[in-house]
N, CA, C and O of each residue as an XYZ file, in Angstrom:
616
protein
N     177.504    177.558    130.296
C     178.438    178.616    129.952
C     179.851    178.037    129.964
O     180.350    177.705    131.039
N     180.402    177.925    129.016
C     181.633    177.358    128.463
C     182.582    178.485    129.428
O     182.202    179.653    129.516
N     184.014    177.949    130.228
C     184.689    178.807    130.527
C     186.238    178.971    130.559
O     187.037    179.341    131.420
N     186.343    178.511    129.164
C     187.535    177.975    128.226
C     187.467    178.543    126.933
O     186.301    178.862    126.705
N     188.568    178.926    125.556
C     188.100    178.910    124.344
C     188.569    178.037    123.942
O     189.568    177.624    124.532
N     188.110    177.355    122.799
C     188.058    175.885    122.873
C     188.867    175.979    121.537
O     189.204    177.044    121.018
N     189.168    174.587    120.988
C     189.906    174.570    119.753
C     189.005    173.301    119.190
O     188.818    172.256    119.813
N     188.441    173.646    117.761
C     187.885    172.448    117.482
C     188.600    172.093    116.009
O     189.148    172.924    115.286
N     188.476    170.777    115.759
C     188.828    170.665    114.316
C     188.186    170.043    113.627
O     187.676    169.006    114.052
N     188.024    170.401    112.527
C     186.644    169.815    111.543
C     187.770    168.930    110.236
O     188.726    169.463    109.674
N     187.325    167.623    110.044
C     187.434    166.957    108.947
C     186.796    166.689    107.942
O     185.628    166.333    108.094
N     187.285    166.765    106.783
C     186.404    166.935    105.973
C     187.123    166.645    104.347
O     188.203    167.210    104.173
N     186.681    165.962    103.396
C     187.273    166.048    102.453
C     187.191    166.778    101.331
O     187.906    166.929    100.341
N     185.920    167.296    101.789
C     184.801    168.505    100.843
C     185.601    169.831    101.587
O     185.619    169.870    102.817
N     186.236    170.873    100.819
C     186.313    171.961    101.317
C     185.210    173.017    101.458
O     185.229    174.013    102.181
N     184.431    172.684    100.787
C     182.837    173.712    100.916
C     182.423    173.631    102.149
O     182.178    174.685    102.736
N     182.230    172.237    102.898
C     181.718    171.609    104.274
C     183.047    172.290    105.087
O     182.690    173.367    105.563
N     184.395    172.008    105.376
C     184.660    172.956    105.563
C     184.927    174.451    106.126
O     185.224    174.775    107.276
N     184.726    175.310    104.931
C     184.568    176.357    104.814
C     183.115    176.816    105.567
O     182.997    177.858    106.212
N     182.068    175.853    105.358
C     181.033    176.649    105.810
C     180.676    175.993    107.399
O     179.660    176.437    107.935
N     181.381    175.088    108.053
C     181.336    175.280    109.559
C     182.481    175.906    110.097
O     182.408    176.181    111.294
N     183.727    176.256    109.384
C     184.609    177.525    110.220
C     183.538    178.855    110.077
O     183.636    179.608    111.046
N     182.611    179.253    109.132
C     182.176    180.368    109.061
C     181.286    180.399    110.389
O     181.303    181.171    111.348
N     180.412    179.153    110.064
C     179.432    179.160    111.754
C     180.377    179.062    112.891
O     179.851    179.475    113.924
N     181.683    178.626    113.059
C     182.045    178.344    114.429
C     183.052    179.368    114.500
O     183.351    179.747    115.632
N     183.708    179.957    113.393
C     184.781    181.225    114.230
C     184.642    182.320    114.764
O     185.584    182.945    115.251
N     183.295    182.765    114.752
C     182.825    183.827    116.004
C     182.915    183.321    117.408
O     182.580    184.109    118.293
N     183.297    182.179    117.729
C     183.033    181.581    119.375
C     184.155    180.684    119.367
O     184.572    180.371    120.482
N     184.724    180.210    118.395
C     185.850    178.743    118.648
C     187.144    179.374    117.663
O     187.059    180.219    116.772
N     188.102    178.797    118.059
C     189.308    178.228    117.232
C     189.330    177.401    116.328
O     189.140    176.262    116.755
N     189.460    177.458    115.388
C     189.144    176.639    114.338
C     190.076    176.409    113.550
O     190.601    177.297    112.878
N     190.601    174.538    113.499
C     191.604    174.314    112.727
C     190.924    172.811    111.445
O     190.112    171.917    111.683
N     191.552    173.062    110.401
C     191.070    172.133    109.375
C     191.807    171.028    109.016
O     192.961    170.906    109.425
N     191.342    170.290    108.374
C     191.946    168.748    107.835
C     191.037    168.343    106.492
O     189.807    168.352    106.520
N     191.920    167.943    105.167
C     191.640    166.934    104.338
C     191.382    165.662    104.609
O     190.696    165.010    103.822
N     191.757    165.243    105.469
C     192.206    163.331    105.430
C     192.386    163.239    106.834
O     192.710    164.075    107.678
N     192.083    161.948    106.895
C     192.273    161.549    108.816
C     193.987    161.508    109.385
O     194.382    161.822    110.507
N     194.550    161.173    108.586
C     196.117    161.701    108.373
C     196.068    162.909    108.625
O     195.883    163.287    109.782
N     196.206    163.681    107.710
C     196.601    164.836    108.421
C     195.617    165.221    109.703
O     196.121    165.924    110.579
N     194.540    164.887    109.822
C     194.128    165.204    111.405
C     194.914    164.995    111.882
O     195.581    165.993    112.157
N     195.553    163.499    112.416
C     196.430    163.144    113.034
C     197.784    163.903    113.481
O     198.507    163.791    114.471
N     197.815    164.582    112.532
C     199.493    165.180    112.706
C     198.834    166.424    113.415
O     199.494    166.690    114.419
N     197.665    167.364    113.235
C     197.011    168.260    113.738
C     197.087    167.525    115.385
O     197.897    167.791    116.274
N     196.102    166.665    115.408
C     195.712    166.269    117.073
C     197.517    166.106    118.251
O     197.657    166.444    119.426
N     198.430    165.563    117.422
C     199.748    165.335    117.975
C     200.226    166.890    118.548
O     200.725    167.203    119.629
N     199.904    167.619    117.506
C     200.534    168.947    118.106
C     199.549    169.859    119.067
O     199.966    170.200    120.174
N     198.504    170.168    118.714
C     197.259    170.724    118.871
C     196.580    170.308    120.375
O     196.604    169.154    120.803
N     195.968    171.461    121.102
C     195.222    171.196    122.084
C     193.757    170.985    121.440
O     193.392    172.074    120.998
N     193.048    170.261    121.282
C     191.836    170.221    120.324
C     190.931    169.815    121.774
O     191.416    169.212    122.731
N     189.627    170.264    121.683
C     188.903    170.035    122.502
C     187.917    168.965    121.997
O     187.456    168.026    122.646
N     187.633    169.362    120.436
C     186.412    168.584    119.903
C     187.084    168.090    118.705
O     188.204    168.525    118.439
N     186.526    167.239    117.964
C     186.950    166.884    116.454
C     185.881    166.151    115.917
O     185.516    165.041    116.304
N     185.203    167.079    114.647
C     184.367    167.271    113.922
C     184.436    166.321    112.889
O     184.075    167.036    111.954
N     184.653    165.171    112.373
C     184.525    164.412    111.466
C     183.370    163.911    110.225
O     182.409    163.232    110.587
N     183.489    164.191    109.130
C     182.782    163.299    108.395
C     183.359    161.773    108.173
O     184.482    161.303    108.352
N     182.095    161.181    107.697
C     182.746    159.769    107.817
C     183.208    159.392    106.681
O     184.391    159.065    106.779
N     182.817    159.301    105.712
C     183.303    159.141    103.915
C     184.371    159.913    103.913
O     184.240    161.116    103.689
N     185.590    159.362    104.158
C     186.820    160.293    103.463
C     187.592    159.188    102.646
O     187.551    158.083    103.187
N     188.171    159.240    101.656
C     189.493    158.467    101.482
C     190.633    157.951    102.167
O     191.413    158.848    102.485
N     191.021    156.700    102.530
C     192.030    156.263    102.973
C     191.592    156.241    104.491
O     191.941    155.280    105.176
N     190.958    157.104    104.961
C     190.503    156.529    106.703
C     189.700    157.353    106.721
O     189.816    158.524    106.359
N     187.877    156.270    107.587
C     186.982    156.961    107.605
C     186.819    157.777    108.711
O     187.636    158.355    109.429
N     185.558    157.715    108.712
C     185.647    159.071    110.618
C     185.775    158.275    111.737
O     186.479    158.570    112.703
N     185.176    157.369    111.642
C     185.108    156.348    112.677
C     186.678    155.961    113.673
O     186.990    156.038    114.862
N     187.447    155.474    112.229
C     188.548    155.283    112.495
C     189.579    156.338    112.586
O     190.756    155.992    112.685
N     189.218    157.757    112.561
C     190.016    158.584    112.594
C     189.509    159.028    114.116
O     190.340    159.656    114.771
N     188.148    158.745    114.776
C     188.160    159.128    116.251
C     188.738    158.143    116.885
O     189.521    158.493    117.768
N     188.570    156.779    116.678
C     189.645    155.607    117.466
C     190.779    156.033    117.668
O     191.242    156.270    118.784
N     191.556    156.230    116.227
C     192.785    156.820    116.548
C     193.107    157.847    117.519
O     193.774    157.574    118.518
N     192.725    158.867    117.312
C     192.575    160.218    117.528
C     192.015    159.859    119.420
O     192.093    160.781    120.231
N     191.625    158.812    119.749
C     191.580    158.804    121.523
C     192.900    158.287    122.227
O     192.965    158.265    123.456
N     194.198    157.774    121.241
C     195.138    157.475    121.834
C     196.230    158.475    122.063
O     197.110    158.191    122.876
N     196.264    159.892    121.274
C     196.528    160.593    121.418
C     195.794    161.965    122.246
O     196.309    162.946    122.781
N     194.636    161.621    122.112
C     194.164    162.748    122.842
C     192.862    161.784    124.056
O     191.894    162.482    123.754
N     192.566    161.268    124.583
C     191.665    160.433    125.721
C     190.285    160.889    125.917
O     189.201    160.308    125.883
N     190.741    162.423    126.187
C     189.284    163.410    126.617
C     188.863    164.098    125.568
O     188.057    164.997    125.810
N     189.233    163.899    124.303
C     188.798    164.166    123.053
C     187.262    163.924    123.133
O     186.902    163.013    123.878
N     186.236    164.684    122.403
C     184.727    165.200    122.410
C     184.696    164.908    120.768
O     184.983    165.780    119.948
N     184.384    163.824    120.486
C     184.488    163.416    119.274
C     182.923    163.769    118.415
O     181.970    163.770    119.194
N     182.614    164.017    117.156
C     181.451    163.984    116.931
C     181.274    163.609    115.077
O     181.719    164.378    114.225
N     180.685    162.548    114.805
C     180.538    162.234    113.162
C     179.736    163.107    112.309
O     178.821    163.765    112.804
N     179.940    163.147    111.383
C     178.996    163.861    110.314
C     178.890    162.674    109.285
O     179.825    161.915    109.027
N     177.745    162.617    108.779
C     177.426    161.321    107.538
C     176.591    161.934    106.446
O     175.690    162.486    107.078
N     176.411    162.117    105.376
C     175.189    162.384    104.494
C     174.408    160.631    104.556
O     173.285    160.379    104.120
N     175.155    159.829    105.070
C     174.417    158.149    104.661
C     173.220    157.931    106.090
O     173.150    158.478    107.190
N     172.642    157.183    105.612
C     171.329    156.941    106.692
C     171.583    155.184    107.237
O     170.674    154.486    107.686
N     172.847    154.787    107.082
C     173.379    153.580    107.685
C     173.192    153.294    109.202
O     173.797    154.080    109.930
N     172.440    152.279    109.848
C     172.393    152.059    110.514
C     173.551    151.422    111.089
O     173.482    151.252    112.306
N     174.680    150.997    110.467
C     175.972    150.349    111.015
C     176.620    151.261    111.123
O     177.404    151.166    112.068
N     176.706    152.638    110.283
C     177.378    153.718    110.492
C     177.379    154.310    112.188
O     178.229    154.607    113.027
N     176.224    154.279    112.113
C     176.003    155.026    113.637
C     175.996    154.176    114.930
O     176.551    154.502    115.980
N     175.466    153.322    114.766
C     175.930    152.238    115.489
C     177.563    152.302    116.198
O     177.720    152.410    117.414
N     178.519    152.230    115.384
C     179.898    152.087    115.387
C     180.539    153.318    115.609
O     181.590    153.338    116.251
N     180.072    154.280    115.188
C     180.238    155.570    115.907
C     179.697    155.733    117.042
O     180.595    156.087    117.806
N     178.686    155.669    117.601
C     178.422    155.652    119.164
C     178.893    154.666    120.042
O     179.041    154.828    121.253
N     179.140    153.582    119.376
C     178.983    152.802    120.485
C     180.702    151.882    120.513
O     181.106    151.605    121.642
N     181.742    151.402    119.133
C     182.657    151.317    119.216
C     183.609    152.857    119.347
O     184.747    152.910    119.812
N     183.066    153.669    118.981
C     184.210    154.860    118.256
C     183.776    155.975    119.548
O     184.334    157.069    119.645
N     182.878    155.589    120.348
C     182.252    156.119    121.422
C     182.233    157.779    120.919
O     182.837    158.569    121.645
N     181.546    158.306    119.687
C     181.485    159.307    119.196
C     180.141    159.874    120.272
O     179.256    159.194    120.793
N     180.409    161.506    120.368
C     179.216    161.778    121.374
C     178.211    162.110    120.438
O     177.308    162.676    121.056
N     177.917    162.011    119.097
C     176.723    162.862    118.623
C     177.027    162.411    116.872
O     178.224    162.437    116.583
N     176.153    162.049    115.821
C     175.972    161.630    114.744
C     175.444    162.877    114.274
O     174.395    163.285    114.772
N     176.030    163.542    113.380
C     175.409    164.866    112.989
C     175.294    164.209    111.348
O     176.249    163.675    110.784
N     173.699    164.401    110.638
C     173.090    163.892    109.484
C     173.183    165.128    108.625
O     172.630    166.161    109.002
N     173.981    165.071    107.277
C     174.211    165.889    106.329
C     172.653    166.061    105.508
O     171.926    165.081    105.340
N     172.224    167.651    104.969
C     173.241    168.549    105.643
C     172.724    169.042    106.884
O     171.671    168.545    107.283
N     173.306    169.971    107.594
C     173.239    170.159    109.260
C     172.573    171.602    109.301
O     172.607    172.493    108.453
N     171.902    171.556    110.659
C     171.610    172.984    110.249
C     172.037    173.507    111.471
O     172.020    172.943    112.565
N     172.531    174.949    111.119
C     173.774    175.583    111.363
C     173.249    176.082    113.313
O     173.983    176.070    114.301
N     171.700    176.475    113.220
C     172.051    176.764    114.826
C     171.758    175.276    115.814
O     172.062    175.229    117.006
N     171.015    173.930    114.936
C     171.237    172.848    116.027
C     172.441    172.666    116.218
O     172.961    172.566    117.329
N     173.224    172.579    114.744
C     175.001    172.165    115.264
C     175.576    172.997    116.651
O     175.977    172.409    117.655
N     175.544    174.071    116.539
C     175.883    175.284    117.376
C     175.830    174.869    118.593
O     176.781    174.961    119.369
N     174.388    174.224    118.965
C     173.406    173.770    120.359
C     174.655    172.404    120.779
O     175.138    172.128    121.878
N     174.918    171.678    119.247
C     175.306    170.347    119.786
C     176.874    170.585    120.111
O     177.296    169.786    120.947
N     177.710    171.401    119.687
C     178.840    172.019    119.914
C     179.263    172.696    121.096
O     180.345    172.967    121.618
N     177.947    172.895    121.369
C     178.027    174.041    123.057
C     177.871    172.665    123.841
O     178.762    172.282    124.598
N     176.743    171.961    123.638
C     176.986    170.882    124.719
C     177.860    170.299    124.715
O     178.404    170.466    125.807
N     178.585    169.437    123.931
C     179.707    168.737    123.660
C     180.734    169.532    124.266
O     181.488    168.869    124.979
N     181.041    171.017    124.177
C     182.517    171.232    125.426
C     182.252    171.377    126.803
O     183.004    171.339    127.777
N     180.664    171.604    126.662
C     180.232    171.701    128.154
C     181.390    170.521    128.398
O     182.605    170.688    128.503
N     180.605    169.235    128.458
C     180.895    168.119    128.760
C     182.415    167.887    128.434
O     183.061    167.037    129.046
N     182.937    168.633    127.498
C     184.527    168.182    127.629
C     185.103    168.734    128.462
O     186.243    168.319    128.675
N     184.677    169.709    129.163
C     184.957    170.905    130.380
C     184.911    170.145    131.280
O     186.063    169.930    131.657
N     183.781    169.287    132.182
C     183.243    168.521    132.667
C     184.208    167.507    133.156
O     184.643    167.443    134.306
N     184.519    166.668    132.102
C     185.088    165.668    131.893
C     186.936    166.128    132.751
O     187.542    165.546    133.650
N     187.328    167.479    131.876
C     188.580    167.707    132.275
C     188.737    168.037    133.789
O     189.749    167.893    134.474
N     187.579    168.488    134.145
C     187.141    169.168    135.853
C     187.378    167.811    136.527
O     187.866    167.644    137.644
N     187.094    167.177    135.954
C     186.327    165.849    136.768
C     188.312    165.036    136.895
O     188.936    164.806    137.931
N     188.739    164.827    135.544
C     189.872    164.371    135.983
C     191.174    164.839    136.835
O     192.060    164.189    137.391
N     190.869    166.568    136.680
C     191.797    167.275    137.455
C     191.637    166.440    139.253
O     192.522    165.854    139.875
N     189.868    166.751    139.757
C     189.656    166.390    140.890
C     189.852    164.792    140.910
O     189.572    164.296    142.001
N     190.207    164.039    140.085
C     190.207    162.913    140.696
C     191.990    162.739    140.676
O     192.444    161.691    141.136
N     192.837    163.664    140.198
C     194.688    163.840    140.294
C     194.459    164.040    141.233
O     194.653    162.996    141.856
N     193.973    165.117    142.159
C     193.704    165.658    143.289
C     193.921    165.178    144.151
O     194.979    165.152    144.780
N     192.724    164.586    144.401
C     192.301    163.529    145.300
C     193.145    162.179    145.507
O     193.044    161.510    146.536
N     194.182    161.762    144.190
C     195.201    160.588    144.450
C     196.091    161.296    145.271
O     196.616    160.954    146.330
N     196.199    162.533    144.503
C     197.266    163.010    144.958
C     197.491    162.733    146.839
O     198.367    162.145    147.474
N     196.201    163.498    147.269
C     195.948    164.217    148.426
C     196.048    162.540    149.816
O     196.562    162.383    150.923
N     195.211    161.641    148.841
C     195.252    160.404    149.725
C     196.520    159.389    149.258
O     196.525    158.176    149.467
N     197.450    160.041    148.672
C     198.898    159.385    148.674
C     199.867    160.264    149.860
O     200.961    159.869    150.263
N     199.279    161.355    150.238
C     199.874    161.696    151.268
C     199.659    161.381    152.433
O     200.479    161.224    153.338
N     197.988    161.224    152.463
C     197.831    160.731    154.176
C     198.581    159.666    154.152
O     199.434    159.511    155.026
N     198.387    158.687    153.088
C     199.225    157.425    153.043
C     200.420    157.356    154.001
O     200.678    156.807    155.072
N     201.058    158.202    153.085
C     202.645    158.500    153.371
C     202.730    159.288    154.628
O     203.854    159.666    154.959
N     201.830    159.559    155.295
C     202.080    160.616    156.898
C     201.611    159.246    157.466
O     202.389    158.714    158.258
N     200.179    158.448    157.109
C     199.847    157.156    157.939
C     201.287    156.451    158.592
O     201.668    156.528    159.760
N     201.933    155.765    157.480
C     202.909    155.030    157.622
C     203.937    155.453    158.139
O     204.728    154.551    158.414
N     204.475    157.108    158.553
C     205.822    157.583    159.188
C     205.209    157.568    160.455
O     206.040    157.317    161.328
N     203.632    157.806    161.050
C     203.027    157.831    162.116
C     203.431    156.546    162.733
O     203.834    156.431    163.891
N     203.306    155.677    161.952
C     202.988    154.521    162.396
C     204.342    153.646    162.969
O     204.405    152.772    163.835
N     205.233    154.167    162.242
C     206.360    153.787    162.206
C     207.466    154.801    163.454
O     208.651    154.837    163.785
N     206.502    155.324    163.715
C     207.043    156.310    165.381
C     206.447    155.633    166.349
O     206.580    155.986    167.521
């Protein structure tokens, strides 16, 4: 149970593709769009994005390289590819350089995506929980620190 509303953004150079995952995802998500990995970019700079939906075939920058990018601006980004190609280097490089969480194979069908979308913020939820408690926790043992050493120094 997701307990956030999330913002996702779908890339895409096909507006049909598109159009028809804002239709499946704007009953439950925020939903913002992109032509080109460029303009993602200018989207992710401003934008709280939780997930980013990529196909990989675009012009001028593929998906791959638009989630690389897209982790220097955003870190805890929940990245996920879309391909119509059955490339084994494709996916490869998306999981494992582009550390994409999930290869979604064109075309998709609309309630697995759904399944793979719910898990994917689980885990970006997760992820953000997880880094809050580990600020926390510097935080918390930079203080004993700092009480250790005035102790010590009495």
């Amino acid at each position: 149970m997701l307990k956030h509303i999330h913002s996702i953004l779908i890339v895409d150079d096909d507006r049909n593709t598109i159009k028809l995952l804002e239709k499946v995802l704007q009953r439950k998500y925020r939903t913002l769009s992109a032509l080109s990995g460029e303009e993602a970019l200018r989207i992710l700079a401003r934008e709280n994005i939780s997930l980013l939906i990529t196909d990989h075939c675009m012009p001028g920058m593929t998906g791959t390289e638009l989630i690389r990018q897209s982790r220097t601006l955003n870190p805890s980004l929940i990245c996920m590819l879309m391909t119509g190609k059955t490339d084994v280097d494709v996916f490869i490089d998306a999981l494992t350089k582009s550390r994409a969480l999930r290869v979604i194979n064109k075309p998709w069908d609309p309630i697995k995506i759904m399944q793979d979308i719910q898990t994917a913020l689980e885990k970006h939820e997760a992820n953000v929980m997880n880094k809050e408690s580990m600020t926390k926790l510097r935080e918390a043992t930079e203080s004993l620190n700092r009480l250790a050493r005035i102790n010590q120094q009495e």
